[in-house]
N, CA, C and O atoms as a DFTB+ gen file, in Angstrom:
744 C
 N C O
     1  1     146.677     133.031      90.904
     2  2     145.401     132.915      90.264
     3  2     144.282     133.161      91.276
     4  3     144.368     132.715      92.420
     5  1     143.146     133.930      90.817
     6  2     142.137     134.291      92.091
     7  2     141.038     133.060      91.472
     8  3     140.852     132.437      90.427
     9  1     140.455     133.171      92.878
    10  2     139.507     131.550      93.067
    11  2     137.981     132.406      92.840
    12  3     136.891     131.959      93.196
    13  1     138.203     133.710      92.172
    14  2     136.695     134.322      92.041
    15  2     135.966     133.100      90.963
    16  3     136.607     132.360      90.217
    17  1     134.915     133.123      91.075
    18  2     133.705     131.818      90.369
    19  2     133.174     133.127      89.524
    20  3     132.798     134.223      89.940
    21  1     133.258     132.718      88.463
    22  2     131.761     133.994      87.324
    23  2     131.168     132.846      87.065
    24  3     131.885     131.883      86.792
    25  1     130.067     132.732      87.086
    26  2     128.524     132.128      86.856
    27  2     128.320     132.330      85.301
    28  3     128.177     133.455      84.822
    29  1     128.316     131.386      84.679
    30  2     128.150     131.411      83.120
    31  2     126.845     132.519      82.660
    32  3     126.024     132.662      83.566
    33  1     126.615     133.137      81.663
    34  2     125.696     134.316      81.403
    35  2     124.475     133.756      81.628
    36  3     123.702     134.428      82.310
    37  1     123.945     132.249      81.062
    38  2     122.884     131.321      81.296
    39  2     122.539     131.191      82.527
    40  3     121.402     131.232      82.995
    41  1     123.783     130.992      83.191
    42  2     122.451     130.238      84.500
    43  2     122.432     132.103      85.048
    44  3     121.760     132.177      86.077
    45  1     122.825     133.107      84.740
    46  2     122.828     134.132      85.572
    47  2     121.194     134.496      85.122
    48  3     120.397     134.934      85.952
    49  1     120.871     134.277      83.863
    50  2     119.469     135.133      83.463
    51  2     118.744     133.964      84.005
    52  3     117.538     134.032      84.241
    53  1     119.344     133.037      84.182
    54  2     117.951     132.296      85.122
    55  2     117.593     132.207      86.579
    56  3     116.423     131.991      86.896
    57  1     118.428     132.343      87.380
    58  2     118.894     133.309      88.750
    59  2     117.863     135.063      88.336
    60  3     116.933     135.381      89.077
    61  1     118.098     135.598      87.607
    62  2     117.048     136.393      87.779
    63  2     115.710     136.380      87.158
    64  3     114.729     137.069      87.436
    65  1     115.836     135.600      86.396
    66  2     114.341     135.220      85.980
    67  2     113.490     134.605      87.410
    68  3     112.402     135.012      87.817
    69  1     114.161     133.742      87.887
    70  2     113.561     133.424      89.195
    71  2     113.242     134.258      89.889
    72  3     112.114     134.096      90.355
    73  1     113.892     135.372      90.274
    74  2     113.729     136.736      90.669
    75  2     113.060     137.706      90.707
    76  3     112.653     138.386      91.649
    77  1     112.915     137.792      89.405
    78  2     112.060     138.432      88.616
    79  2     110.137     138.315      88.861
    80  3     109.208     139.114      88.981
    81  1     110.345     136.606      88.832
    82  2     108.948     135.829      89.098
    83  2     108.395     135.913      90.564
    84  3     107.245     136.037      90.984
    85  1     109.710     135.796      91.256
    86  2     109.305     135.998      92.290
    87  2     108.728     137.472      92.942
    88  3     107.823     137.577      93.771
    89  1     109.623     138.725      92.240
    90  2     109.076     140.023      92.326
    91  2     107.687     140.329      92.094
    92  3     106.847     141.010      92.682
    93  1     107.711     139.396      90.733
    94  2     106.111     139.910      90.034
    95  2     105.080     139.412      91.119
    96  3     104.180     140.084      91.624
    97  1     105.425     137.990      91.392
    98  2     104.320     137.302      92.767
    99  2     103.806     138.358      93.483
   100  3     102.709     138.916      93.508
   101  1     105.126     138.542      94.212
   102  2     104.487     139.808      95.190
   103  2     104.045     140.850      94.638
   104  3     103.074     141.366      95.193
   105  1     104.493     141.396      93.601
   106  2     103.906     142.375      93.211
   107  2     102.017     142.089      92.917
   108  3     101.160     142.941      93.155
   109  1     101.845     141.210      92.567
   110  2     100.537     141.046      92.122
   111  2      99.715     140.776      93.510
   112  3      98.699     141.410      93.800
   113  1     100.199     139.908      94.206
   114  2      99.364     139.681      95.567
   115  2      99.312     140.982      96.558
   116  3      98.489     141.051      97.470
   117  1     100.143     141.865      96.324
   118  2     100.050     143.157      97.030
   119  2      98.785     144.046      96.097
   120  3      97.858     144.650      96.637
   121  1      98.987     143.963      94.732
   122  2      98.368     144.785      93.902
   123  2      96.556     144.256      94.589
   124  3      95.579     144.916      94.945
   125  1      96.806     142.966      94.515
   126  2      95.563     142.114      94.641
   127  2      94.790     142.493      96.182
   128  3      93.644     142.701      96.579
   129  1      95.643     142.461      96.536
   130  2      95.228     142.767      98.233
   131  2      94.807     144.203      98.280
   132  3      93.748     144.495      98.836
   133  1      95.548     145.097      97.747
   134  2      94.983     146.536      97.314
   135  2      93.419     146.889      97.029
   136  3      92.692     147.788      97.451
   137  1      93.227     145.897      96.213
   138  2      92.161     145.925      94.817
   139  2      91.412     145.544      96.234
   140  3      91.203     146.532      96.938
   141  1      91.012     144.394      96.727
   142  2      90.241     143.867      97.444
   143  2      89.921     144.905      98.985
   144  3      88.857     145.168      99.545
   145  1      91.176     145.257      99.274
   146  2      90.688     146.627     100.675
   147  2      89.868     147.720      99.796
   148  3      88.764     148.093     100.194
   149  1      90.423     148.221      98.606
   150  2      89.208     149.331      98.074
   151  2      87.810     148.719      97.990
   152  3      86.878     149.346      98.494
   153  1      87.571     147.439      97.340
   154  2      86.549     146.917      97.438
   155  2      85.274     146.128      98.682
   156  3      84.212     145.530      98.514
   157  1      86.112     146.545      99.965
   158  2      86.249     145.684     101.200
   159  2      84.671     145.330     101.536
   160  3      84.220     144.265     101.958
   161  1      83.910     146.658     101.192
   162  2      82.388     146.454     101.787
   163  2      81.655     145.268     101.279
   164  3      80.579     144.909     101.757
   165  1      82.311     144.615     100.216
   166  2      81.432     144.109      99.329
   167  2      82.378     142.512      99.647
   168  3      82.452     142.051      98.508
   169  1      82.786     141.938     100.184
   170  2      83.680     140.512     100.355
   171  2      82.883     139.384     100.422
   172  3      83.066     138.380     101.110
   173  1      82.023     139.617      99.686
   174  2      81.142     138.013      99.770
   175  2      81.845     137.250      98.301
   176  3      82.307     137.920      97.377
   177  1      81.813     135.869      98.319
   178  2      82.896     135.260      97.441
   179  2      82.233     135.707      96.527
   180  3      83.188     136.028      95.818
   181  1      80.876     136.161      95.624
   182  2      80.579     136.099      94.373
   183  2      81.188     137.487      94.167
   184  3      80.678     137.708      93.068
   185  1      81.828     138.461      94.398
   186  2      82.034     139.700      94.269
   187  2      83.256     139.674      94.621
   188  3      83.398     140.799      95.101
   189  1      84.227     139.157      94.707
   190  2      85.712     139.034      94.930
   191  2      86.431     138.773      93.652
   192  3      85.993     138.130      92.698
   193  1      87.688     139.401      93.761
   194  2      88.535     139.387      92.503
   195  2      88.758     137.852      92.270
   196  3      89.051     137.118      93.214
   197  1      88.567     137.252      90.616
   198  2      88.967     136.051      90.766
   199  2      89.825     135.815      89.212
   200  3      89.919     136.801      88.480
   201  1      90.237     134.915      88.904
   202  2      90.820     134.202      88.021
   203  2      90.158     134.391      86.803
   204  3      90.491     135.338      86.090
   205  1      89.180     133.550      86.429
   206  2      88.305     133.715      85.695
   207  2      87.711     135.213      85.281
   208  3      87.338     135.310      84.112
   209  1      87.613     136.125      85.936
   210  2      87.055     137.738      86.017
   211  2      88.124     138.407      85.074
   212  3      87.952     139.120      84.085
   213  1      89.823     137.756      85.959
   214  2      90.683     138.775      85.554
   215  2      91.063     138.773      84.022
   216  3      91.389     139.677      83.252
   217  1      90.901     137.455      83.878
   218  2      91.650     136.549      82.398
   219  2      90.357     137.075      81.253
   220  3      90.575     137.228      80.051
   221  1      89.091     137.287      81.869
   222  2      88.084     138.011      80.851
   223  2      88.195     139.236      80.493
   224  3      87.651     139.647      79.467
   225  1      89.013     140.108      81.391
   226  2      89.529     141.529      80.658
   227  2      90.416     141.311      79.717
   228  3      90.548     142.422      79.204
   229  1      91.281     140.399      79.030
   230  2      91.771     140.774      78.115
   231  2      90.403     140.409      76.762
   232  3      90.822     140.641      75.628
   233  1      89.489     140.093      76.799
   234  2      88.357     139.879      75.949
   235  2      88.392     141.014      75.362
   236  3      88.452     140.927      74.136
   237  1      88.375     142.159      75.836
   238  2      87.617     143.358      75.168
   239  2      88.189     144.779      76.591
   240  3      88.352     144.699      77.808
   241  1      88.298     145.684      75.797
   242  2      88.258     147.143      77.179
   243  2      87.074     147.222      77.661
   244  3      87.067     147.562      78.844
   245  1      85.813     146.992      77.081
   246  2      84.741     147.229      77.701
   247  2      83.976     146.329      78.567
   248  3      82.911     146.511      79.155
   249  1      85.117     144.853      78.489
   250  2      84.730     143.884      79.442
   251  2      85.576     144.471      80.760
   252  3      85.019     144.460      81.858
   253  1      86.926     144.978      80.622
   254  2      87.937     145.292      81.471
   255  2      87.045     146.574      82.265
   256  3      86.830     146.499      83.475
   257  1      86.569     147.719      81.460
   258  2      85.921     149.072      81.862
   259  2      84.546     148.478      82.961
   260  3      84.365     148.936      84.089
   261  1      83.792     147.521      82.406
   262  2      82.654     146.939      83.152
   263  2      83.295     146.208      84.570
   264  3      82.629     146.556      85.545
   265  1      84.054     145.582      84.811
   266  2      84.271     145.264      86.376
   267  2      85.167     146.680      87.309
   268  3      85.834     147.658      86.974
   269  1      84.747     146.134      88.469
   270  2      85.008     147.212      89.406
   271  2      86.885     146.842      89.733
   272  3      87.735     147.613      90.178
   273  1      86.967     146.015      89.491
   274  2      88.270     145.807      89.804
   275  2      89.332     145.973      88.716
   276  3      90.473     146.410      88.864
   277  1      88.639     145.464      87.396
   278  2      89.177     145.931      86.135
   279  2      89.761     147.131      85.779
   280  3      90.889     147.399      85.366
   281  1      88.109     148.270      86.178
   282  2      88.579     149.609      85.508
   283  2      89.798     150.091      86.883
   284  3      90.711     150.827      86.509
   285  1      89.789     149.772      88.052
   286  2      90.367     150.170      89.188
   287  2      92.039     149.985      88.593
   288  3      92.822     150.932      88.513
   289  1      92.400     148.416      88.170
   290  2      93.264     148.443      87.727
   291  2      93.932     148.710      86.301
   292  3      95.091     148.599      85.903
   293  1      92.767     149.099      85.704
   294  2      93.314     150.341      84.502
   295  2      93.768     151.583      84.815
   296  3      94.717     152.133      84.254
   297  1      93.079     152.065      85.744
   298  2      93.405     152.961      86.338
   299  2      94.650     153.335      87.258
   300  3      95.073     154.483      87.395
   301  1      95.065     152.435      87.741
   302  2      96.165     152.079      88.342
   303  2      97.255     152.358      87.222
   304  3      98.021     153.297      87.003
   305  1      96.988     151.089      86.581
   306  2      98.272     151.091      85.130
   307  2      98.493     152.436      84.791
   308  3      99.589     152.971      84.957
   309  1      97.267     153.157      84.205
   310  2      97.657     154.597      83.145
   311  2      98.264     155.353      84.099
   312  3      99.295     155.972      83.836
   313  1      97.646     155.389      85.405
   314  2      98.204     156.541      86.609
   315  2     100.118     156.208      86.345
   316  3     100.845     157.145      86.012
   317  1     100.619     154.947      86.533
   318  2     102.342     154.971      86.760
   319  2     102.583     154.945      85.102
   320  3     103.768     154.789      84.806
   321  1     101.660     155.072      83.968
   322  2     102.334     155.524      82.724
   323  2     102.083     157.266      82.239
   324  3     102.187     157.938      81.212
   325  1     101.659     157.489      83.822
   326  2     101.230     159.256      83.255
   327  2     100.409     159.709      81.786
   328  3     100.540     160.519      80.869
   329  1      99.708     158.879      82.118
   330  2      98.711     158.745      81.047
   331  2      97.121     158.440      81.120
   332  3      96.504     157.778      80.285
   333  1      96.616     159.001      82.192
   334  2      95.244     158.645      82.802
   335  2      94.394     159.968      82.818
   336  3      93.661     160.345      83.732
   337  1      94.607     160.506      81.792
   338  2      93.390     161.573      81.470
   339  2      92.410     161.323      80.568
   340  3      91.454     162.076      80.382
   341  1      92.681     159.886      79.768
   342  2      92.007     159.498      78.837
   343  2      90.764     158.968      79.608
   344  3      89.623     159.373      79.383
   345  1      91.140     157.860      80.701
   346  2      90.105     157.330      81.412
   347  2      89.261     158.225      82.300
   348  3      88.134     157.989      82.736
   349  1      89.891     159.119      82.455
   350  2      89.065     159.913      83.701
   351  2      88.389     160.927      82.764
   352  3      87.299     161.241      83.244
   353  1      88.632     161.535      81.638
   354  2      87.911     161.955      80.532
   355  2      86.356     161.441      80.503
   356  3      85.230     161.909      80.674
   357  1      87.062     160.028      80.139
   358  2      86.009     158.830      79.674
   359  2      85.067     159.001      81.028
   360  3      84.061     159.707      80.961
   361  1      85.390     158.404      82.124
   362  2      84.415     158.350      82.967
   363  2      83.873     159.761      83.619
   364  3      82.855     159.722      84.310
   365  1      84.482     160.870      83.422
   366  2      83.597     162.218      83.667
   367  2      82.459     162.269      82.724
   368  3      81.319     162.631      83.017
   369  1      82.929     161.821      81.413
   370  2      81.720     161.789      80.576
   371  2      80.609     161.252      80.952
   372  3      79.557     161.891      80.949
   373  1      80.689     160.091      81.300
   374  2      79.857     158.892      81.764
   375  2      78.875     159.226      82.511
   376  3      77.671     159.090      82.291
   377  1      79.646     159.871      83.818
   378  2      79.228     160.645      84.998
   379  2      78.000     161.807      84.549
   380  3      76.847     161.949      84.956
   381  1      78.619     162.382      83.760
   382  2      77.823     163.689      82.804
   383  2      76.852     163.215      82.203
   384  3      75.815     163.835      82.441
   385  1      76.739     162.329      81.484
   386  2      75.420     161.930      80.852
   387  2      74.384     161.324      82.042
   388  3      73.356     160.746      81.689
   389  1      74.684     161.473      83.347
   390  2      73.651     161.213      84.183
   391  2      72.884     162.226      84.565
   392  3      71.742     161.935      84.922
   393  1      73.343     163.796      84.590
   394  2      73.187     164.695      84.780
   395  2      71.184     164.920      84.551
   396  3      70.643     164.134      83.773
   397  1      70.431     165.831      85.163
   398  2      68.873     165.807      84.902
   399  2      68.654     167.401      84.841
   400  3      67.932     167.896      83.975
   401  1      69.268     168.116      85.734
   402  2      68.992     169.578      85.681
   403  2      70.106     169.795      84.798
   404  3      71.160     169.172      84.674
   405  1      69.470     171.220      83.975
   406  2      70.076     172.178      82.970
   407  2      70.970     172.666      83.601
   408  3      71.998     172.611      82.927
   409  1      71.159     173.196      84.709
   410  2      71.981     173.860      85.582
   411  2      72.937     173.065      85.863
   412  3      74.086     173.132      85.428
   413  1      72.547     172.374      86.515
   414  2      74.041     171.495      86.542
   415  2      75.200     170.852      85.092
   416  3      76.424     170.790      84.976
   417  1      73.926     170.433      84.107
   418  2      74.873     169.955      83.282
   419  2      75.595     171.186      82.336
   420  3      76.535     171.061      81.551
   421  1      75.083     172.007      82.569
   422  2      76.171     173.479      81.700
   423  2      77.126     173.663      82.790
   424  3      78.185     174.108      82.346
   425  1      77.141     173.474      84.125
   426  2      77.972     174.076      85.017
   427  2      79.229     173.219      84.724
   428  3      80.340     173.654      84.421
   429  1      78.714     171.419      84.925
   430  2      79.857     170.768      84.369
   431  2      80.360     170.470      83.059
   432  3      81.342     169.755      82.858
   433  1      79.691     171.013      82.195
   434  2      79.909     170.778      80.812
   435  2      81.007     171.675      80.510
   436  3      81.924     171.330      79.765
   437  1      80.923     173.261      81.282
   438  2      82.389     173.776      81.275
   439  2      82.985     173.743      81.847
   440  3      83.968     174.466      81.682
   441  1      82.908     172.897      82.983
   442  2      83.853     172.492      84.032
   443  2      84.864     171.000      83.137
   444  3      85.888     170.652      83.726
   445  1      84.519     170.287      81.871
   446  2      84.919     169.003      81.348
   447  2      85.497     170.176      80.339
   448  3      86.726     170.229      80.360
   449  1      84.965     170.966      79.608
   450  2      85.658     171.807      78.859
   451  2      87.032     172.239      79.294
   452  3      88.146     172.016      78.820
   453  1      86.676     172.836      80.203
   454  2      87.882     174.061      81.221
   455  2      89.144     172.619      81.025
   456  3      90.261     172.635      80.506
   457  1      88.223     171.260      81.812
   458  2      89.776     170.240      82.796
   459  2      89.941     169.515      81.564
   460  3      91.030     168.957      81.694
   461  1      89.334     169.135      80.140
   462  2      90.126     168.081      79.339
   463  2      89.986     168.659      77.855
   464  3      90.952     168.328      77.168
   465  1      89.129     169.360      77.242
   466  2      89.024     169.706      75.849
   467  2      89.677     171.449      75.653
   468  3      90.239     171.740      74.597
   469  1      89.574     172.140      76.391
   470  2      90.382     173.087      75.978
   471  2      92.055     173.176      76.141
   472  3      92.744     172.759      77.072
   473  1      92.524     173.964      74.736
   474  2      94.166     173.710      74.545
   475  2      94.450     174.096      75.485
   476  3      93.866     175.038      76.019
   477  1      95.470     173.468      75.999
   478  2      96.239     173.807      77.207
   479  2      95.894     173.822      78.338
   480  3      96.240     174.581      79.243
   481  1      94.938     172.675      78.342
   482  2      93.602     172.119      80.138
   483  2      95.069     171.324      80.595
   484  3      96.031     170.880      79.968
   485  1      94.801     171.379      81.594
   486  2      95.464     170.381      82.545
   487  2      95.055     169.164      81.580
   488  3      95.750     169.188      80.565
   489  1      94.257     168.250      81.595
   490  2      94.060     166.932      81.701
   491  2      93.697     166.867      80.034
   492  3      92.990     165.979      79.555
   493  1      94.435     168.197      79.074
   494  2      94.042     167.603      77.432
   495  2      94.110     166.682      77.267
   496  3      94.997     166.032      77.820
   497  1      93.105     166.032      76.312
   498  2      93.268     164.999      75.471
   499  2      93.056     165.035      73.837
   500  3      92.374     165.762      73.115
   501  1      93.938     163.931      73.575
   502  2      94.144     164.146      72.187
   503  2      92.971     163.732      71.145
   504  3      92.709     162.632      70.659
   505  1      92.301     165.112      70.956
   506  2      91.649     164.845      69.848
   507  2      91.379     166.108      68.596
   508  3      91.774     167.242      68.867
   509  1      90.918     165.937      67.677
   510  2      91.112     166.711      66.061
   511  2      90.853     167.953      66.394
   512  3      90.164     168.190      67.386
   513  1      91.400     169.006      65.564
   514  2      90.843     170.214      66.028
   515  2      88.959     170.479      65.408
   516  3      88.139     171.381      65.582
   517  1      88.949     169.689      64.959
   518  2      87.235     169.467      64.586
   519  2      86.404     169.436      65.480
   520  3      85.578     170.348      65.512
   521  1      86.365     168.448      66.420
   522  2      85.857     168.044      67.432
   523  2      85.642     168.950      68.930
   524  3      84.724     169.067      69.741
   525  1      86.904     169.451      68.802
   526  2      87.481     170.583      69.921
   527  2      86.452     172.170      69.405
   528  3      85.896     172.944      70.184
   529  1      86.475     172.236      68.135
   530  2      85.829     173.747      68.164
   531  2      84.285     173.396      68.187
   532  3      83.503     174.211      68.677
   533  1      83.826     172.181      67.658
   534  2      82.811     171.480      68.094
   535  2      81.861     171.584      69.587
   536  3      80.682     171.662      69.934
   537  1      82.977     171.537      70.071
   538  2      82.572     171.012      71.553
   539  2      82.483     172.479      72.219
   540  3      81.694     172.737      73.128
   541  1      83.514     173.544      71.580
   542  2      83.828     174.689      71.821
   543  2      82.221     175.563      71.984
   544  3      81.791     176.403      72.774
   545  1      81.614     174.788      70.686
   546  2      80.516     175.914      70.256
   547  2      79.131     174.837      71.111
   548  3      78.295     175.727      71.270
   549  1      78.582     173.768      71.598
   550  2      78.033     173.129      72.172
   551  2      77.691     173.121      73.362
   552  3      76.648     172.751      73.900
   553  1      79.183     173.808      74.000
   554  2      79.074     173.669      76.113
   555  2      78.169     174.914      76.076
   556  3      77.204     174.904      76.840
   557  1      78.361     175.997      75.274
   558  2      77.401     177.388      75.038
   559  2      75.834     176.871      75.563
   560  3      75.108     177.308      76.455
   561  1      75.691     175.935      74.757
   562  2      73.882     175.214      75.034
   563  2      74.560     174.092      75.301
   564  3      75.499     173.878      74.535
   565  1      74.365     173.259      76.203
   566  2      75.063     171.645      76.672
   567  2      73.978     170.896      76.531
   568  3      72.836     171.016      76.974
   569  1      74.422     170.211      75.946
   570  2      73.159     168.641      75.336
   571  2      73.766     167.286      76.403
   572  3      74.825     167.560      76.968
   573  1      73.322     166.229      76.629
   574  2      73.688     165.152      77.604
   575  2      74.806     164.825      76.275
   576  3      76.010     164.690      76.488
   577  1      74.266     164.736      75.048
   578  2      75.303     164.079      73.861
   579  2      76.398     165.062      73.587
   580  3      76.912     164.744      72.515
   581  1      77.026     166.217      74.142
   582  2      78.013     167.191      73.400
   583  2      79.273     166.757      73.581
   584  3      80.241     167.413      73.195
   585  1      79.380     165.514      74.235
   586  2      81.202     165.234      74.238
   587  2      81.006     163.850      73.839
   588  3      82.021     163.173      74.001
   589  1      79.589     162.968      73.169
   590  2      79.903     161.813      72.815
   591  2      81.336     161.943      71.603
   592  3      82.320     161.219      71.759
   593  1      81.268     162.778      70.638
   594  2      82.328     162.217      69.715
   595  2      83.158     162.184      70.137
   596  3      83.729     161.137      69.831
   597  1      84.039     163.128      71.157
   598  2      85.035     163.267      71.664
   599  2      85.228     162.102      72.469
   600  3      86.367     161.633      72.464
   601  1      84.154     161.408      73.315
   602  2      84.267     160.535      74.039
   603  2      84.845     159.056      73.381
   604  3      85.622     158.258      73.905
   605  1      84.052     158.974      71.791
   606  2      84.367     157.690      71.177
   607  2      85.896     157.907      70.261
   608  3      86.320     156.855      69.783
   609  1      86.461     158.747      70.077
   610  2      88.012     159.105      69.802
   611  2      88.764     158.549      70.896
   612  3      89.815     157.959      70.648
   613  1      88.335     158.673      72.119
   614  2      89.094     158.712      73.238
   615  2      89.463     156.929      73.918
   616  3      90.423     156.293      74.352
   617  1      87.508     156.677      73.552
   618  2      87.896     155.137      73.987
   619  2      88.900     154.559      72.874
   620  3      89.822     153.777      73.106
   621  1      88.590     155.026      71.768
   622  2      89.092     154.032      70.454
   623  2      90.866     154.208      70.916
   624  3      91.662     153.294      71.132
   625  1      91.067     155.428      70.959
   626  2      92.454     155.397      70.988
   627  2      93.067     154.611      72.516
   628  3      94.265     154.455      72.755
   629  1      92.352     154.343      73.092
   630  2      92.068     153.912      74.830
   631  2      92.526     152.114      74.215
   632  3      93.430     151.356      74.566
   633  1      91.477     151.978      73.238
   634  2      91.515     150.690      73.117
   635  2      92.642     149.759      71.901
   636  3      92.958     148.571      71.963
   637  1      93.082     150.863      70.783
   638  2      94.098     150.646      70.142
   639  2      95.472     150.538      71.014
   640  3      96.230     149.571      70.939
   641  1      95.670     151.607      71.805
   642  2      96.639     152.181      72.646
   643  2      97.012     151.398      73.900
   644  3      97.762     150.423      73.950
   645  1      96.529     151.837      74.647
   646  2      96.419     151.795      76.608
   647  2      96.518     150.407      76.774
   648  3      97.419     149.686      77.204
   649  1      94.818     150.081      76.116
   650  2      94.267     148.809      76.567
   651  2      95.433     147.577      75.798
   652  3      95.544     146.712      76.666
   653  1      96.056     147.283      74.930
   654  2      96.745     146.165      74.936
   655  2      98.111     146.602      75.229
   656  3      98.824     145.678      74.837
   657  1      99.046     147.780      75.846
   658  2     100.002     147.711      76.507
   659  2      99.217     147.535      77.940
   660  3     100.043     147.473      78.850
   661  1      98.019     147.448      78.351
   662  2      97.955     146.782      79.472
   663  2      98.060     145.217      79.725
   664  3      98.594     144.401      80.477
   665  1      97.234     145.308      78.648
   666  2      97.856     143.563      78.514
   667  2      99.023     142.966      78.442
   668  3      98.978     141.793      78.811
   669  1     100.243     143.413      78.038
   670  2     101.288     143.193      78.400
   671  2     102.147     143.469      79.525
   672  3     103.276     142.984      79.600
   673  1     101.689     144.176      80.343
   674  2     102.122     144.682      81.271
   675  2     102.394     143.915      82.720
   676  3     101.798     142.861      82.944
   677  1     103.418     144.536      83.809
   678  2     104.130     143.502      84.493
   679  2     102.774     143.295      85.568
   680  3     102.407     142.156      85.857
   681  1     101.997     144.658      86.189
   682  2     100.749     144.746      86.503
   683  2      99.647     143.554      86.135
   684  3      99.152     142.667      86.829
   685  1      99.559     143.749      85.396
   686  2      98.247     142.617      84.628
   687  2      98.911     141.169      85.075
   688  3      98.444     140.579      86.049
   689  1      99.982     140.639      84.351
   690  2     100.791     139.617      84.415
   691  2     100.444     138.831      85.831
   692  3      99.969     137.767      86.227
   693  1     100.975     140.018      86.306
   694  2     101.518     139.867      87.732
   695  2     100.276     139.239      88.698
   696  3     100.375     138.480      89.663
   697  1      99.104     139.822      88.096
   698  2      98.161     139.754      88.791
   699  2      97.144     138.301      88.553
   700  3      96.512     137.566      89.312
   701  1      97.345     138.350      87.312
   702  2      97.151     136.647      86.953
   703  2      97.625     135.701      87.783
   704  3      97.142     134.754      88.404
   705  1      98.631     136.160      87.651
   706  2     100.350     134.714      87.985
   707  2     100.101     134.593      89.269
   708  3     100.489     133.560      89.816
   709  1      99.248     135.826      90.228
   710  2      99.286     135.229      91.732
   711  2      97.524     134.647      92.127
   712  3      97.080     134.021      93.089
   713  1      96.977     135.112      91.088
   714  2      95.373     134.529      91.078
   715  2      95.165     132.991      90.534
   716  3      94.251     132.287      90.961
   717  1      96.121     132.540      89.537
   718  2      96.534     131.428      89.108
   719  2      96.929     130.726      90.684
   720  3      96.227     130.017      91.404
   721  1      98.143     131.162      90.859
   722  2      98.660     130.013      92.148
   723  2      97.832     130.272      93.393
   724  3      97.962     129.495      94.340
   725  1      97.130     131.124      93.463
   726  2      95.586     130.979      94.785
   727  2      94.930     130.050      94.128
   728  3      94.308     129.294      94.874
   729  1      94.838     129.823      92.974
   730  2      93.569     129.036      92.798
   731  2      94.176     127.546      92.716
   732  3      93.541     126.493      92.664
   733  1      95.431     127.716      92.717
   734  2      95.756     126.206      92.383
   735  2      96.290     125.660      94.079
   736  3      96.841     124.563      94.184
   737  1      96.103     126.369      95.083
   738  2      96.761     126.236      96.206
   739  2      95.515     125.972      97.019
   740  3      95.679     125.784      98.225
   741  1      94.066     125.927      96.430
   742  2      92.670     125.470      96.697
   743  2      92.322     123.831      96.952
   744  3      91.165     123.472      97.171
């Protein structure tokens, strides 16, 4: 008879659940430490990633889109789901409606055409063919408003979509679970 031990299936998923928790830890305090070197110039405590900040992005995407650390780690998320043309869409737009000379904003208006609204751009995004021949006939004369509709398709589906598989995600989680035990280790 061999003296091998098998570990009942129970305590085995709890052996890696421990595991698991412990992965995510680090994972989040690395993620966290990340977030904070991009942000480095700015380390005064009122401007540091905190608990309270992080747990308010699940409120809304546009609470998550409004912090610097938020959209950073949206950005993060969509980048390892190969799915971050929506946001960078979104914020070229953003960028674009700052625009003051005519010249510039037609230069980039088909430069957002060329990289996300025409079929077969690198960085398409999914929206109606309405909108697309729309936008088609608009970059011709570029208005600061010629990619709002396209823009509000994009968040909506951003925010049906993206935004609450971010919320579930081991990322987000992760990043709580180690902002939680900093704050409780205070």
């Amino acid at each position: 008879m061999s003296s091998l031990q098998v570990t009942p299936p129970s305590t085995q998923h709890l052996i890696m659940d421990r595991g698991d928790s412990r992965r995510n830890k680090n994972i989040g305090k690395d993620f966290m430490c990340r977030l904070q070197c991009m942000f480095s110039q700015s380390s005064s405590p009122e401007s540091r990633l905190s608990l309270e900040d992080t747990q308010q992005w699940s409120q809304s995407l546009e609470w998550l889109l409004e912090s610097k650390y938020g959209l950073a780690t949206f950005r993060n998320f969509l980048k390892s789901e190969f799915s971050d043309e929506n946001i960078e869409f979104w914020l070229t737009c953003e960028d674009y409606k700052k625009c003051r000379s005519s010249f510039k904003m037609s230069s980039k208006a088909k430069k957002i055409y060329e990289q996300f609204i025409k079929a077969e751009s690198p960085k398409e995004i999914n929206i109606d063919y309405h909108t697309r021949e729309q936008i088609k006939r608009s970059v011709k004369t570029p208005t600061l408003q010629c990619f709002d509709d396209a823009q509000k398709i994009v968040y909506g589906l951003m925010e049906r979509d993206s935004y609450p598989r971010f919320l579930r995600s081991d990322i987000y989680k992760a990043l709580l679970d180690s902002l939680a035990a900093d704050a409780s280790n205070v």
